[in-house]
N, C-alpha and C positions, 0 to 999 in steps of 0.2 A: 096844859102846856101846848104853848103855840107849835104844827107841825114846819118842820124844816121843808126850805125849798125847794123840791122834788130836783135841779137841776143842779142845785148843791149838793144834793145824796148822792148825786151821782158822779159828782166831779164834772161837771160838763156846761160849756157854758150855752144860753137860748137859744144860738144858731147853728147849733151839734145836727148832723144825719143823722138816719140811722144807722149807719155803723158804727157811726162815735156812739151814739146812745148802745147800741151793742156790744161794744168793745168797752163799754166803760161799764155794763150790768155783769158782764161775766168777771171782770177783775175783782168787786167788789163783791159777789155772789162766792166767790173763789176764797174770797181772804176772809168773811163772814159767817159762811156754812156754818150750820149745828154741828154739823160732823166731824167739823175742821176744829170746832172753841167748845167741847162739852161742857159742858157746865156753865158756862157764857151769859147769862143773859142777859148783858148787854150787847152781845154780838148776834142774839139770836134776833132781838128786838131791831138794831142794825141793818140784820138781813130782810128782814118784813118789810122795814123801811122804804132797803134798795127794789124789792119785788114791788112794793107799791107806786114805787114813782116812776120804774121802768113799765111797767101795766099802763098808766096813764100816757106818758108819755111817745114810745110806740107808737098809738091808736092815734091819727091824724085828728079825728075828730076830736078825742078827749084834751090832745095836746093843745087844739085851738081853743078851747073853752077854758083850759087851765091857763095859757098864756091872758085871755080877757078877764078870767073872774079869779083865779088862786087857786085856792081849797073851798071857796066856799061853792064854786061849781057843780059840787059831787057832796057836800053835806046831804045830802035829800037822797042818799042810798046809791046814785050814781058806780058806784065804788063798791058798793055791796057784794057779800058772798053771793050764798045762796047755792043751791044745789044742780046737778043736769050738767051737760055738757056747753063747755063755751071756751071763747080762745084764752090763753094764756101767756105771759113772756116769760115764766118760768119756765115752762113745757116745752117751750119754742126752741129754748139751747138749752134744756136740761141735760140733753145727750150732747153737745158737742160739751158744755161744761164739766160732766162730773163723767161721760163716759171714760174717759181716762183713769180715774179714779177706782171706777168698776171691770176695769179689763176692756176697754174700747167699747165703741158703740155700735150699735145695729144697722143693718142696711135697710136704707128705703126704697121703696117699690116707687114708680111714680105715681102721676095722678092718673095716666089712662094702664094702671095695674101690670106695665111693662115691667118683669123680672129674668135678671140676668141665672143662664141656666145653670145646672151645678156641675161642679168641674169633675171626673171620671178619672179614676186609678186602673190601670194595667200589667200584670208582673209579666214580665217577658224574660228568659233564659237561655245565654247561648253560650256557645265552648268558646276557647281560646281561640281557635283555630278562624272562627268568625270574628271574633272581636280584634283580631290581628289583620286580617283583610277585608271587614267589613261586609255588610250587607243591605238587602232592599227584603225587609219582611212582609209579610202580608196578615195580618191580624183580621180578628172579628170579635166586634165590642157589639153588647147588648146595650142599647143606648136610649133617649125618649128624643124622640122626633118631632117636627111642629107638626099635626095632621093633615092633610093634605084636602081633605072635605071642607074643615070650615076655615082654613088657611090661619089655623093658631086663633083664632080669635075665643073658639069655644060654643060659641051660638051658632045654633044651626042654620043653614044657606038659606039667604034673605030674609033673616032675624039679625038682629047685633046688640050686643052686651048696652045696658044701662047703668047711667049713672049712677052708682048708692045713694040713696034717699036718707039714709042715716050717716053717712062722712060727709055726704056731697064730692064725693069721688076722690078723696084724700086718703082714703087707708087708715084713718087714726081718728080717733075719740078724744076729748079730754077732759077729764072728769076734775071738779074743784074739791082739791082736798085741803081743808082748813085756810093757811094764808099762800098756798101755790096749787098751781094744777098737775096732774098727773096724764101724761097722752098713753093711751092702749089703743093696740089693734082693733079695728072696728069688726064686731061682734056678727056683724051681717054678712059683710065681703070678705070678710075674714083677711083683711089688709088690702085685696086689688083693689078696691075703689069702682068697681062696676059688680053687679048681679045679672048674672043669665034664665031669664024666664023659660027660653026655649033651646035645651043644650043639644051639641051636634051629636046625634046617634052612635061616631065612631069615638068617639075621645070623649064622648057623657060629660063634655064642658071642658076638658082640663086643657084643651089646644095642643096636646098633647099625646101620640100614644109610643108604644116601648116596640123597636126593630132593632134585630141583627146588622148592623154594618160590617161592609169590609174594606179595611184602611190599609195604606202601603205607609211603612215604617221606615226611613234611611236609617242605618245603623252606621257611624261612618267610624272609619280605621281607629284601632288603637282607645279606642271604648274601655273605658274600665269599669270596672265589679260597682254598682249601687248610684252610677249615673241617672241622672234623670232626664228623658225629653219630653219636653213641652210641644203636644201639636194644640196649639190656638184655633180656639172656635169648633173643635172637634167634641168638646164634651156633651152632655145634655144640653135641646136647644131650651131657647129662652120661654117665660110665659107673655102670652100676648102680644109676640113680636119682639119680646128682648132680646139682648144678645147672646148668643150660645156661651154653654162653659168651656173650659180645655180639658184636654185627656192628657195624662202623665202615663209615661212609657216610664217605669224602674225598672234597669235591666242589671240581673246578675249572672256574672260568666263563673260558669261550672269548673270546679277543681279537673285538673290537668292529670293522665295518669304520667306524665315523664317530668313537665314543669310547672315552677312555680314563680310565680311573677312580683314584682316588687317594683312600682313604678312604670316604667318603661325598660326593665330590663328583663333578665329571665333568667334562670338560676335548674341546674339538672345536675343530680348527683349518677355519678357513671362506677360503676364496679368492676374492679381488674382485678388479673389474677396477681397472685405476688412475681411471680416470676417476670410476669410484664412491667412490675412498678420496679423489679430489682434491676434487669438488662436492658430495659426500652422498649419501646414496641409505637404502633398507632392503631388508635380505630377512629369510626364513624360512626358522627351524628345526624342524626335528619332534624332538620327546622324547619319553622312556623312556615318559612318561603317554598317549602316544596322541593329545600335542594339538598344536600347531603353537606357538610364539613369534616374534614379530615382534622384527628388532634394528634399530635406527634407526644408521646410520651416521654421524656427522657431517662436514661438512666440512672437510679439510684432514684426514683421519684418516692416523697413523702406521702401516709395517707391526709386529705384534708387540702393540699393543693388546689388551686382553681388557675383554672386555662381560661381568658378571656377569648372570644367570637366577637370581635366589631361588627356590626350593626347588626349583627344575628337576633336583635330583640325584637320589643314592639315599637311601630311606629307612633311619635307624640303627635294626640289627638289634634288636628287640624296645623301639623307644623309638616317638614321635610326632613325633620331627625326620629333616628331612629336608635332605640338603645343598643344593649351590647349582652350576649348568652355569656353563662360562667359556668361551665364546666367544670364540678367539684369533684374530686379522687376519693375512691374509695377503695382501700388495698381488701381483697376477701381473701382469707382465712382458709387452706388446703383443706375438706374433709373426706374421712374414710378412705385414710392412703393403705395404699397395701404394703405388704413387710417391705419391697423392693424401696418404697419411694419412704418409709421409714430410715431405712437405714441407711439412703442418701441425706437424707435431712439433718441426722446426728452426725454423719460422718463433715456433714457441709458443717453444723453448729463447733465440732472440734478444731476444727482447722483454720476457724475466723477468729478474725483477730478483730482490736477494742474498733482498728479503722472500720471496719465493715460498720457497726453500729456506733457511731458516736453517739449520738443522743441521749441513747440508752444507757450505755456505757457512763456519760457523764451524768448523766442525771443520779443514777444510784453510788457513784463518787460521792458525790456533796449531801446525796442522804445519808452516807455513812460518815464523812464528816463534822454533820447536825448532830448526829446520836453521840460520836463522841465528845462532843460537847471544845 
């Protein structure tokens, strides 16, 4: 059977670029896959097709031989397998093709083995009391440095790294496996694309070596609990000149012993005597500001009450508002009274009436009208 016109497999017509030639091997590669049509073998066969006539065409030279002579340009093995390493157009977007497929694709190093450094984790912890006013911290991170002797490069001073003899200073291999190729890390440079014959004595090649830094951290107002900041370019630096990584500051603010926070507000439960929540009274609060608040208690106060403090909260991160404190009532319980303050307390319970207790009073009303049904 006569083969089909490598520009027709493609969908593409003889004056296509290559990124129409690229954009039209991946759709087809895409909708073809073994992986995509099990069992298929017509789609497998398909696919071989599309990998065959995107190999040919691709390659300027084989394209011009195939536009003068056909197919019969490459009958004489032209086209042949065979084994070792050699380029590929499968290889070439295998990773932009099916790395979605696989969970995304890998980062490449360049050709002169520039690698961007790895980014650095920090736990930092502060009270409210900072996270409400903010701060300027001073940190110290164990970090890798570029070295300073052979200025990142790895080779020692007036030596410098060589091309890989085995990538030709690409970082990647590709090995022919059956009808596509396969690209791996190249086995020598171990992906940089250069070899160092003569490494720098301090950093033994890696451009490289590991210091204590110390960094100033702004903390600014009104931070909450599992924030994260981004300092840029502060993490590990890069290999061979790449660009450094970031360090992440996660910062959690420590439980309160008075409050507890809830957005931009703040919430305090306050304990009184009963006497206080029965006749009235006031006390004081101190807040996050450093100043004191008066709460006026009124008479006849409920336990569970809350008394709002306008802007007594925290301030919202990067605005001019500010929340609001809530002051929740907590009526306590008289204990270990003596006979004296006994026998005012029964003498007080006889003499009150249903007014003094409504709640109570009606509540066990309508329980006892439930029971009798």
């Amino acid at each position: 059977m006569a083969k089909a016109d490598f520009y027709e497999t493609l969908g593409v017509s003889k004056t296509a670029d290559e990124k129409e030639l690229k954009s039209a091997f991946r759709k087809m590669a895409m909708k073809y896959h073994p992986d995509k049509n099990p069992g298929d073998a017509s789609a497998e066969q398909t696919f071989k097709n599309v990998n065959e006539a995107y190999e040919t065409l691709k390659d300027p030279q084989k394209r011009a031989a195939y536009d003068r002579y056909g197919h019969a340009a490459f009958e004489q093995g032209g086209m042949g397998g065979g084994g070792g390493f050699q380029g590929g157009g499968f290889s070439d977007i295998f990773e932009d093709i099916f790395g979605e497929m696989m969970g995304g694709g890998r980062q490449r190093r360049s050709a002169s083995g520039r690698e961007r450094g790895g980014d650095l984790r920090y736990n930092m912890e502060i009270s409210l009391e900072e996270a409400y006013a903010g701060k300027t911290a001073q940190i110290r991170v164990p970090t890798s440095i570029t070295c300073d002797v052979c200025t990142g490069t790895g080779a020692k001073p007036g030596t410098s790294p060589k091309t890989c003899a085995t990538c030709q200073g690409s970082g990647r291999v590709r090995a022919a496996q059956g009808f596509f190729s396969i690209e791996r890390t190249c086995p020598t440079c171990h992906g940089r694309g250069q070899t160092i014959s003569d490494p720098c004595t301090k950093c033994h090649g890696h451009g490289r070596v590991t210091e204590e830094r110390s960094l100033s951290v702004n903390i600014p107002a009104g931070i909450e609990d599992g924030t994260r900041i981004r300092l840029s370019g502060e993490g590990e630096a890069g290999v061979r000149g790449g660009p450094a990584g970031d360090l992440y500051i996660f910062l959690s603010v420590k439980p309160h012993e008075f409050y507890q926070r809830d957005g931009a507000d703040l919430y305090c439960t306050v304990p009184i005597s009963m006497t206080t929540a029965a006749l009235g009274g006031t006390f004081d609060v101190a807040t996050l500001d450093g100043t004191k608040s008066r709460v006026s208690v009124p008479e006849g106060t409920q336990a569970g009450r809350q008394f709002r403090l306008k802007g007594k909260g925290m301030p919202v991160l990067r605005s001019t508002q500010v929340g609001d404190l809530y002051i929740q009532i907590q009526i306590e319980t008289p204990q270990k009274l003596t006979k004296r303050q006994r026998e005012l307390l029964k003498e007080f319970e006889e003499i009150s009436s249903k007014d003094n207790n409504p709640e109570s009073a009606g509540f066990f009303a309508r329980m006892k009208e439930f029971f009798e049904g």
